[in-house]
VEXVO-747869 format. One record per residue: residue in three letters; x, y, z of N, C-alpha, C, O, CB in turn. Coordinates in Angstrom, 3 decimals, always signed. Glycine has a CB too. Layout:
REM residues N
residuo,nX,nY,nZ,caX,caY,caZ,cX,cY,cZ,oX,oY,oZ,cbX,cbY,cbZ
ALA,X,Y,Z,X,Y,Z,X,Y,Z,X,Y,Z,X,Y,Z $
...
//
This chain:
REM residues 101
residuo,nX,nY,nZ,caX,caY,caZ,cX,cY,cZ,oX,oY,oZ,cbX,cbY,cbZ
UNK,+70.696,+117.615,+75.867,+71.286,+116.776,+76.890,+70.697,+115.368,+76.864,+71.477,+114.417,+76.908,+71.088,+117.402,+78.257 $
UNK,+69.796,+115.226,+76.818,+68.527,+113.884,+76.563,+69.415,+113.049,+75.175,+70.091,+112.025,+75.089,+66.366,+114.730,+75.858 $
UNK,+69.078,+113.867,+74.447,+70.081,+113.136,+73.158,+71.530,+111.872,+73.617,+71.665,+110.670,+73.385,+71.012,+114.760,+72.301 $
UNK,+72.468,+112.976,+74.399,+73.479,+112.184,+74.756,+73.169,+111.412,+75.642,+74.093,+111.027,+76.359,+74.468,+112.737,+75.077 $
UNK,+71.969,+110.971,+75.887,+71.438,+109.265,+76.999,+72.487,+109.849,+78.411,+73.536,+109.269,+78.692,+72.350,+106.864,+76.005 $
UNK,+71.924,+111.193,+79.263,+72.008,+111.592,+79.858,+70.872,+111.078,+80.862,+69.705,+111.428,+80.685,+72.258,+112.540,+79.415 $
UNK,+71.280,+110.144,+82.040,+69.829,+109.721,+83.045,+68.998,+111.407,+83.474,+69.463,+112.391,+84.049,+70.546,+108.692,+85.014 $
UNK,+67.769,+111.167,+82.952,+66.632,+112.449,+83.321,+66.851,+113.494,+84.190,+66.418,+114.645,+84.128,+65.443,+111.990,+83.916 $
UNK,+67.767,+112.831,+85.234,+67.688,+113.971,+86.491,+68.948,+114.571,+86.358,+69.140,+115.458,+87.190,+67.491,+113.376,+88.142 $
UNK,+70.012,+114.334,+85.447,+71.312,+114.975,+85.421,+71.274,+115.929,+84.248,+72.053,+116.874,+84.122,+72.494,+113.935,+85.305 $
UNK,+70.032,+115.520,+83.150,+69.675,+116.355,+81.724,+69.182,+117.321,+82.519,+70.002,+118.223,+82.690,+68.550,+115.732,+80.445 $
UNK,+68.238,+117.465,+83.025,+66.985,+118.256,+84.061,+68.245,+119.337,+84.421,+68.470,+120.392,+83.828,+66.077,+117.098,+85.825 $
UNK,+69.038,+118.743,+85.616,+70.204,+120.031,+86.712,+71.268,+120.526,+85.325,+71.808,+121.632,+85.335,+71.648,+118.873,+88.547 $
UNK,+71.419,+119.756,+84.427,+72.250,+120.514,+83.331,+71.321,+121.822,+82.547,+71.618,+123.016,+82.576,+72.734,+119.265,+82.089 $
UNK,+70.349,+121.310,+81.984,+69.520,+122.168,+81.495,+69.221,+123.273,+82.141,+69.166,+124.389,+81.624,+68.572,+121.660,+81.252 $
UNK,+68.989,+122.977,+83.442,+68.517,+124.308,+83.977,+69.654,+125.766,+84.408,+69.507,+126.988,+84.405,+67.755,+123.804,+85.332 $
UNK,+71.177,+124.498,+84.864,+72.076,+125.185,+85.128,+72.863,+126.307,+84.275,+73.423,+127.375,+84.522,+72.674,+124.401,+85.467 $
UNK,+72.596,+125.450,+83.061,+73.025,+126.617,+81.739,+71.792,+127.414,+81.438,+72.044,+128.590,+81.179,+73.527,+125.824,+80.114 $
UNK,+71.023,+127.212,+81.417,+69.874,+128.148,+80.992,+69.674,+129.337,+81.702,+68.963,+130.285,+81.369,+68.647,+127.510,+81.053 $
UNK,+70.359,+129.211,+82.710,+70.808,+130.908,+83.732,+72.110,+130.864,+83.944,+72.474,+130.650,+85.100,+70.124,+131.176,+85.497 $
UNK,+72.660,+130.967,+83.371,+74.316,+131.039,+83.265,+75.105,+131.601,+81.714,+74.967,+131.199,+80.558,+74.861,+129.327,+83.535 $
UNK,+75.863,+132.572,+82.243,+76.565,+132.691,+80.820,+78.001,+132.360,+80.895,+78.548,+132.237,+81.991,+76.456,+134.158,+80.205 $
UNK,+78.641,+132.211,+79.778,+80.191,+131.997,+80.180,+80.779,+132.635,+78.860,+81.973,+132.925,+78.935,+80.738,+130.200,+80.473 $
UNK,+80.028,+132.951,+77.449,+80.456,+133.682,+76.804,+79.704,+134.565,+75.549,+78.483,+134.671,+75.663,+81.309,+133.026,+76.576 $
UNK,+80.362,+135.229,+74.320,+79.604,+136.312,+73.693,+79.472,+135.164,+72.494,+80.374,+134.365,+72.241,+80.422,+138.030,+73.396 $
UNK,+78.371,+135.211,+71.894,+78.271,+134.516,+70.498,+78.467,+135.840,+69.568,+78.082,+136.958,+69.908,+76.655,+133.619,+70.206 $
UNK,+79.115,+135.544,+68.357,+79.544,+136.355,+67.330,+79.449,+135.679,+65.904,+79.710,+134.529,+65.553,+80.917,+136.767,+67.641 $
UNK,+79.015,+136.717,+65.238,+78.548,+135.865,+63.744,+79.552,+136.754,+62.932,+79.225,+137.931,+63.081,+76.564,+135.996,+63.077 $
UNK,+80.803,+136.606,+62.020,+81.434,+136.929,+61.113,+80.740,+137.569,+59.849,+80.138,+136.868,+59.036,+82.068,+135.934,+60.916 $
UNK,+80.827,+138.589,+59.757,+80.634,+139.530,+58.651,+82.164,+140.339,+58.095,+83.005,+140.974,+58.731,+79.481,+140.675,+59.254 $
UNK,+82.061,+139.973,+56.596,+82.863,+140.016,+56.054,+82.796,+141.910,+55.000,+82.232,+141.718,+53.923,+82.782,+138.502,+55.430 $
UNK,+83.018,+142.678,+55.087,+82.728,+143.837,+54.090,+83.891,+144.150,+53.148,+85.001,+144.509,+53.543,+82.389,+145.162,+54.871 $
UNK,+83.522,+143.974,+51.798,+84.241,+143.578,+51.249,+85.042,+145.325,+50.632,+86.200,+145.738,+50.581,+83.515,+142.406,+50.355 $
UNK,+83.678,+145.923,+50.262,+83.475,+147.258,+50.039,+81.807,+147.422,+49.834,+80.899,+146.593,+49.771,+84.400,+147.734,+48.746 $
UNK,+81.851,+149.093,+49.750,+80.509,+149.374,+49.887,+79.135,+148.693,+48.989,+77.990,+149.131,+49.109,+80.582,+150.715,+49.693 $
UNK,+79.437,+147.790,+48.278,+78.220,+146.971,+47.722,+78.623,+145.361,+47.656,+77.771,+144.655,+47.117,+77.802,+147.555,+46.108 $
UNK,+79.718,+144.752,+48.097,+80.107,+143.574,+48.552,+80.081,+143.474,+49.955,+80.749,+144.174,+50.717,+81.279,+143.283,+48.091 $
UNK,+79.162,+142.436,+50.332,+79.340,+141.588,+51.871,+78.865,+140.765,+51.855,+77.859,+140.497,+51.198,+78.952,+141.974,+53.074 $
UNK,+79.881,+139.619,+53.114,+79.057,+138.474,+52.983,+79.089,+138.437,+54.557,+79.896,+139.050,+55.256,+79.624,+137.089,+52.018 $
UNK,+78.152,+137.677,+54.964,+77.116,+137.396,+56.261,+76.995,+136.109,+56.552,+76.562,+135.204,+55.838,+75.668,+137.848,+56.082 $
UNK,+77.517,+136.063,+57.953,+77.404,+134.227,+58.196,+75.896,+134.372,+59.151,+75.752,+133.512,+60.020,+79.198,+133.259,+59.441 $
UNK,+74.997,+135.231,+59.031,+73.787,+135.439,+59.328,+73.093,+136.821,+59.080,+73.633,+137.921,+59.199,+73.742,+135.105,+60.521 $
UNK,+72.026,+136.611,+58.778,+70.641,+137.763,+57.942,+71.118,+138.783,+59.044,+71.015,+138.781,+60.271,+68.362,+137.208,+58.015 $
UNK,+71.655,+139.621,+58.173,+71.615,+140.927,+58.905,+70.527,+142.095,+58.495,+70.282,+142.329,+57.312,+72.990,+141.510,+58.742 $
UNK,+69.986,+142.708,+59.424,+70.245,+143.348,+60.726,+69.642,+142.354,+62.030,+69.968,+142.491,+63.208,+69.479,+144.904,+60.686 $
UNK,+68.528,+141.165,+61.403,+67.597,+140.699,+62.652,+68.042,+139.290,+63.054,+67.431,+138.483,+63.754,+65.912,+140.654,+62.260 $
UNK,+69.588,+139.130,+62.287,+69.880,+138.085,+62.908,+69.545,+136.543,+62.787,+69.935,+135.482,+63.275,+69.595,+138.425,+63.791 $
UNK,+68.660,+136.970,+61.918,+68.031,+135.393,+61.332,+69.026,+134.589,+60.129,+69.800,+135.025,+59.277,+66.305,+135.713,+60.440 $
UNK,+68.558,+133.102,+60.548,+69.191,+132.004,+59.713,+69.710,+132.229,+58.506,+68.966,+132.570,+57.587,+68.387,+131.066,+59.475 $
UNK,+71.372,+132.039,+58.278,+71.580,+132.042,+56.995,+72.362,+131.292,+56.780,+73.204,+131.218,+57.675,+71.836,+133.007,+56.475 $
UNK,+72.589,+130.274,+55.487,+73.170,+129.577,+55.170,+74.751,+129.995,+54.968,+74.898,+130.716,+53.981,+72.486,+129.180,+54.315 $
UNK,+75.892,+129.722,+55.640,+77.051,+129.995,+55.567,+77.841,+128.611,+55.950,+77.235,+127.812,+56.665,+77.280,+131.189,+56.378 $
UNK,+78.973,+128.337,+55.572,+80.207,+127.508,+55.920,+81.055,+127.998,+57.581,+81.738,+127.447,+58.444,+81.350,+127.795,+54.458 $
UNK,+80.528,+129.238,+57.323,+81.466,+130.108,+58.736,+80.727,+129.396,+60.020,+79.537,+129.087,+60.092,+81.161,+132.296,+58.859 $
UNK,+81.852,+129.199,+61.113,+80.985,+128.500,+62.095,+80.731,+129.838,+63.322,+81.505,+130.741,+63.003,+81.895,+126.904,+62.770 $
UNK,+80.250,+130.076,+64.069,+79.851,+130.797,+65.342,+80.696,+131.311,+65.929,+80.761,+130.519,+66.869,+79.301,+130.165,+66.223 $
UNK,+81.746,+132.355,+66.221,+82.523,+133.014,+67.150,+82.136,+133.118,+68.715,+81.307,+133.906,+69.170,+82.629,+134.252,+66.636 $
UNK,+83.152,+131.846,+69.716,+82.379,+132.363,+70.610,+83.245,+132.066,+71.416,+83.720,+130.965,+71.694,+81.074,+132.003,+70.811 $
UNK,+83.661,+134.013,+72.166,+84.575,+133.997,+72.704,+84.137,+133.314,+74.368,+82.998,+133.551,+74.768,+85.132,+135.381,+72.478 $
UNK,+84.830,+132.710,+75.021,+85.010,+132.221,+76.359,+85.482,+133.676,+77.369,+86.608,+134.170,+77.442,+86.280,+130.894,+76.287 $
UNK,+84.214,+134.131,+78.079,+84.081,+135.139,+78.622,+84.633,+135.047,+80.059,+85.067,+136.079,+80.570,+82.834,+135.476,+78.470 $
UNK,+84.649,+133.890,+80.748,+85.022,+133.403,+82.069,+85.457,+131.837,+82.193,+85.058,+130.975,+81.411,+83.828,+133.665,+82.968 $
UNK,+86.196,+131.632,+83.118,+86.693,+130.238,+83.166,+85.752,+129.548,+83.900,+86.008,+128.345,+83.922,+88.061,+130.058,+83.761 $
UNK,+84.624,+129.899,+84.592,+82.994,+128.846,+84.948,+82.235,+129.579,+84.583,+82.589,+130.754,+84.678,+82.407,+128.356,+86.508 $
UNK,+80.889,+129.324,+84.013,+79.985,+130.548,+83.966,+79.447,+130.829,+85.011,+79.345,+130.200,+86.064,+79.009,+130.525,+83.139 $
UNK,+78.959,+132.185,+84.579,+78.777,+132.757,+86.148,+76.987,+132.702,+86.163,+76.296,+132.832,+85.153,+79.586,+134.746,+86.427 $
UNK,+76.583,+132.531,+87.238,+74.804,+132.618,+87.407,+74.494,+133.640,+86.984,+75.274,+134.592,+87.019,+74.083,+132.585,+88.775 $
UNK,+73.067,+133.744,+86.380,+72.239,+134.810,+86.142,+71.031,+134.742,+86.218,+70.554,+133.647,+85.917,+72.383,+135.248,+85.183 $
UNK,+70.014,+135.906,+86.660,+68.528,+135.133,+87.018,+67.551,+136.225,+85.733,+68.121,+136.950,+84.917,+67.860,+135.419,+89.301 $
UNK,+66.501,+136.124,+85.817,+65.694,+137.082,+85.135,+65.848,+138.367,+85.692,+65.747,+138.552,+86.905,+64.330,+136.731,+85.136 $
UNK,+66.211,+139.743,+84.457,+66.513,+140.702,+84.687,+68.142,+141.427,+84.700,+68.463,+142.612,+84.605,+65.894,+140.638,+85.593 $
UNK,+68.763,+140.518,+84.815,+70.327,+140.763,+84.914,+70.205,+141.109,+83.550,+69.209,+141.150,+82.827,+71.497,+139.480,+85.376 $
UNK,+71.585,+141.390,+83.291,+71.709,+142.275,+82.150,+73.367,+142.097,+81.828,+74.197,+142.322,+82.709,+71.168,+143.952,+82.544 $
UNK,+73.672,+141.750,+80.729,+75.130,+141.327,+80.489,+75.927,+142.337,+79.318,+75.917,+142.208,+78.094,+75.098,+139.656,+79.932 $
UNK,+76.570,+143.314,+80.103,+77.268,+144.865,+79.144,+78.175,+144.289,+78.776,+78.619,+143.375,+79.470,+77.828,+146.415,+79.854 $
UNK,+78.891,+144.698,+77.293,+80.224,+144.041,+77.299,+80.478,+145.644,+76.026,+79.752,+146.470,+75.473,+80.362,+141.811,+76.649 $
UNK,+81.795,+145.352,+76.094,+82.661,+146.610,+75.592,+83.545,+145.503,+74.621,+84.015,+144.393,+74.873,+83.710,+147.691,+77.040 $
UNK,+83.541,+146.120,+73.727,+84.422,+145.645,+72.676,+85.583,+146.744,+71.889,+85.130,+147.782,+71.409,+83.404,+145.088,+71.619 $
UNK,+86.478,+146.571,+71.829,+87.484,+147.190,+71.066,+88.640,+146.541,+69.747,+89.680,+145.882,+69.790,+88.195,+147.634,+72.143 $
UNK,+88.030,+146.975,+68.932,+88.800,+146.580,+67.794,+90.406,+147.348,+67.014,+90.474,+148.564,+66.836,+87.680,+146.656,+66.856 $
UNK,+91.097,+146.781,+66.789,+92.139,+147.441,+66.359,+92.325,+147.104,+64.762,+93.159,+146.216,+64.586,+93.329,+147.075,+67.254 $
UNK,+91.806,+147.554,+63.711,+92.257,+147.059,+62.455,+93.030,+148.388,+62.079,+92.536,+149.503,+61.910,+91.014,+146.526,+61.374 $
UNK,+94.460,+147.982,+61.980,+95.347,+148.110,+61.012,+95.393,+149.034,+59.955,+94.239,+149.433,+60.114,+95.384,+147.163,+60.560 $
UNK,+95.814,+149.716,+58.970,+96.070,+150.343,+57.783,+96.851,+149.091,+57.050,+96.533,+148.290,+56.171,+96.928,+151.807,+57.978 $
UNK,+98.068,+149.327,+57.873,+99.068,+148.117,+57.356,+98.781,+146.763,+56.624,+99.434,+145.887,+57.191,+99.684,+147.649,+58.450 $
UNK,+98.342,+146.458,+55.995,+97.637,+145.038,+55.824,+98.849,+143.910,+56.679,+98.479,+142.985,+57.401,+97.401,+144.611,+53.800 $
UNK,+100.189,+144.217,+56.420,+100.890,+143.279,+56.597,+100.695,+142.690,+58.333,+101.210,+141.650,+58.742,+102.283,+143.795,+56.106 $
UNK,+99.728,+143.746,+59.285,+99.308,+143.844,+60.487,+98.573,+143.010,+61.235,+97.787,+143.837,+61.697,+98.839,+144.683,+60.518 $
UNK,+98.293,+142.137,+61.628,+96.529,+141.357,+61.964,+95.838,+142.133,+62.358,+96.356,+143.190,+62.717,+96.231,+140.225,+63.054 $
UNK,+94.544,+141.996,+62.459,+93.477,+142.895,+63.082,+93.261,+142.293,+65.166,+93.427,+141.217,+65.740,+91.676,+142.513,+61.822 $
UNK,+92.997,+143.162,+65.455,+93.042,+142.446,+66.789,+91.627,+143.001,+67.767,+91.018,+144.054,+67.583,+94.672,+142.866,+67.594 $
UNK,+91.405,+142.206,+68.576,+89.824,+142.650,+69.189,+90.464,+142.131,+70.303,+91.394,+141.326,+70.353,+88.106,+141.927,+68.622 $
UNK,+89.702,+142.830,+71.419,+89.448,+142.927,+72.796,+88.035,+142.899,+73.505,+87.335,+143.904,+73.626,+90.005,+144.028,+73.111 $
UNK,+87.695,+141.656,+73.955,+85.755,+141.768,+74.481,+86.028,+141.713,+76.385,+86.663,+140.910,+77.069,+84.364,+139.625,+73.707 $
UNK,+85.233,+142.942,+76.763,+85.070,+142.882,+78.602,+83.973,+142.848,+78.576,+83.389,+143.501,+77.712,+85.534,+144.044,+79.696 $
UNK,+83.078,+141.891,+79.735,+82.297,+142.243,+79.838,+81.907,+141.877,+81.858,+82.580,+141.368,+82.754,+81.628,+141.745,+78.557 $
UNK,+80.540,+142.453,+81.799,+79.822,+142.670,+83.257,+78.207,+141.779,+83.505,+77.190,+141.679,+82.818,+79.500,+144.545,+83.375 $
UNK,+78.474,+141.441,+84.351,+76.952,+141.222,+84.827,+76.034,+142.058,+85.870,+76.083,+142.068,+87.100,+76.950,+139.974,+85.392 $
UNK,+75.155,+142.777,+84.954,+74.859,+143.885,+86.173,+73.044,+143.409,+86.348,+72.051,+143.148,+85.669,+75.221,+146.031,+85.516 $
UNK,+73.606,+143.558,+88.045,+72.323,+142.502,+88.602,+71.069,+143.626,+89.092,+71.167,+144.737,+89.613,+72.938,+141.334,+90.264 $
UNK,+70.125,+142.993,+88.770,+68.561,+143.392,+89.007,+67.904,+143.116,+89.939,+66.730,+143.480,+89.997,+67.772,+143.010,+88.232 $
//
């Protein structure tokens, strides 16, 4: 926020406001090609840095984010539909909850 020559006290209430707030799921694209081809737009299983072109999946979970404090806990259910058909798209569905502490 500082970067964008944000005056101190509006970086400060931004920073803090997102920093307990969520509004959506980050998702990293993994590609399986078959059982000894894949490619990874991040080190799988721990999630660490990897060099990819793919940018960040990130679905918009709510239209404001909603507060959250230490301890909350954010469940989400995902359902995927891929196809046989190729001629089909694949299609996903993300819900999720904030369950408070």
């Amino acid at each position: 926020f500082k970067r964008g020559r944000l005056p101190n006290e509006e970086a400060e209430r931004l920073s803090i406001a997102t920093g307990n707030s969520v509004s959506g799921i980050a998702l990293w694209p993994r590609l399986i090609l078959d059982d000894s081809v894949e490619v990874n737009s991040r080190h799988y299983p721990d999630g660490g840095h990897q060099k990819s072109h793919w940018q960040t999946v990130l679905p918009i979970m709510a239209a404001t984010p909603v507060a959250i404090k230490g301890g909350d806990q954010v469940a989400a259910r995902f359902d995927f539909d891929v196809p046989v058909d190729v001629t089909r798209p694949a299609s996903y569905k993300i819900d999720g909850e904030v369950i408070r502490h």
